[in-house]
C-alpha positions in Angstrom: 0.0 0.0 0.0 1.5 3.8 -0.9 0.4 7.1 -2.0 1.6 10.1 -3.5 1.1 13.6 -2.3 -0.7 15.8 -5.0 2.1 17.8 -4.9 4.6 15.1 -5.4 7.0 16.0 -2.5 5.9 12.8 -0.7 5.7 9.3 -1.0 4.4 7.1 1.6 4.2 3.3 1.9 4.3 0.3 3.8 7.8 -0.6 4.1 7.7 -3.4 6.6 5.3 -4.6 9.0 3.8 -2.1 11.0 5.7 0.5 9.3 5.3 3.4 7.1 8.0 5.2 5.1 7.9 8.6 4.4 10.1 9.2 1.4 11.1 13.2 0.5 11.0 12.6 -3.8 12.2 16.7 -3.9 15.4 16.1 -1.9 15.2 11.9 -2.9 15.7 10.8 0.6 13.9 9.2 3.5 12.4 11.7 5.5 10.9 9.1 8.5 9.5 5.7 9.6 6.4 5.3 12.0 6.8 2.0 13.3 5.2 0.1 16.2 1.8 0.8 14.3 0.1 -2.3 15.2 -1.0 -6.0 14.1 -3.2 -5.2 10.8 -1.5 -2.3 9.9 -2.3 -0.8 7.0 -4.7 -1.9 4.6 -4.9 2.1 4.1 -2.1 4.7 3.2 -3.4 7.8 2.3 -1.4 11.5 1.9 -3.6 14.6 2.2 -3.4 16.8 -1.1 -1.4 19.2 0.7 1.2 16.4 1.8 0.7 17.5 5.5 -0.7 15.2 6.9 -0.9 11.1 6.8 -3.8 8.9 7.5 -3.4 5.1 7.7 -5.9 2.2 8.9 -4.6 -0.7 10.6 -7.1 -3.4 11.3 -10.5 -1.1 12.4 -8.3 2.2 13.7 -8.1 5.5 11.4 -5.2 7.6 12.9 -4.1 10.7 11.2 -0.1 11.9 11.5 1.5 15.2 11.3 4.4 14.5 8.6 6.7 17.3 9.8 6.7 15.7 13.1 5.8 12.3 12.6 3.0 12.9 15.8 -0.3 11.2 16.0 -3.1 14.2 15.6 -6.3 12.0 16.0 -7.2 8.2 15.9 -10.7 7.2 15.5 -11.9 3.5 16.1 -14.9 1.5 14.7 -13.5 2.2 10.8 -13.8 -0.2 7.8 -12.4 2.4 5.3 -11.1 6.3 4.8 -11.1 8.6 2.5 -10.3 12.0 1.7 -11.6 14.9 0.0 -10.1 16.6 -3.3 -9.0 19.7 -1.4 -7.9 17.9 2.0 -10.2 19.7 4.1 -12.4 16.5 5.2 -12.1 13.1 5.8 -15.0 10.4 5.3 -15.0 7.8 7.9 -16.9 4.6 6.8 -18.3 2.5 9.9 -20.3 -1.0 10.2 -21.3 0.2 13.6 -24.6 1.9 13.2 -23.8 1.7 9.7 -22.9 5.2 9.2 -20.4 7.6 8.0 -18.8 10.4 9.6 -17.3 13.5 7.6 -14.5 15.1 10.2 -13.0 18.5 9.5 -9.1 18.6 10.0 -9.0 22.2 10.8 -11.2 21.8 13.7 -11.2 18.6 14.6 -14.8 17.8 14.3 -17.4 15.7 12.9 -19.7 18.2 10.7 -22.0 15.5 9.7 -23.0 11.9 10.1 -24.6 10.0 7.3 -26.7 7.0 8.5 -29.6 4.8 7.7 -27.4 2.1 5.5 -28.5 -0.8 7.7 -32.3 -0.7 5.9 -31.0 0.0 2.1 -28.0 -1.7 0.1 -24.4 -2.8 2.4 -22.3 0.5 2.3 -19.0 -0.9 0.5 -17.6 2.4 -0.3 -17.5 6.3 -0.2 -15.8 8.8 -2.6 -16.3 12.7 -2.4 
């Protein structure tokens, strides 16, 4: 699993077990490694547009990193899957329990909606913005 900033100053992958590598492609070096990240980690590497920030899923946990300091900003459990928006701004949150999802804001740190009612219609398998 990997992903590109849209800027292309960062790529990110799983390099080993429980660990993510945070490759600098403008100065072609290896900026950092998160390990320790857990059993399960990642089905889910995912840079923010404006390569700030890193969010990662390992087994039902969404955590979200600072890349300048490598620090964990927030972790949310209860996920199956994350996305995030075009401009960054947002992430979606998908969640079997109560069968909703959750749209967070990263500047505040909030949830500014929750979609629900999935568990009476077709099995939510996926969200894109």
């Amino acid at each position: 699993y990997f992903d590109i900033s849209a800027d292309g100053a960062w790529l990110a992958w799983l390099s080993a077990e429980e660990t993510i590598s945070i490759w600098n492609l403008q100065e072609d070096r290896l900026e950092r490694e998160l390990s320790g990240l857990g059993e399960g980690c990642c089905s889910q590497v995912l840079l923010t547009p404006d390569g700030d920030s890193l969010v990662t899923l390992a087994g039902q946990t969404a955590t979200v990193w600072d890349l300048v300091t490598g620090s964990e900003v927030y972790s949310r459990p209860d996920v199956q899957a994350v996305h995030v928006s075009p401009d960054g701004s947002r992430l979606a949150f998908e969640s079997g329990v109560g069968f909703r999802v959750s749209l967070w804001d990263r500047r505040t740190r909030q949830d500014v909606r929750q979609l629900t009612g999935f568990e009476t219609a077709a099995p939510l398998y996926g969200v894109r913005f």
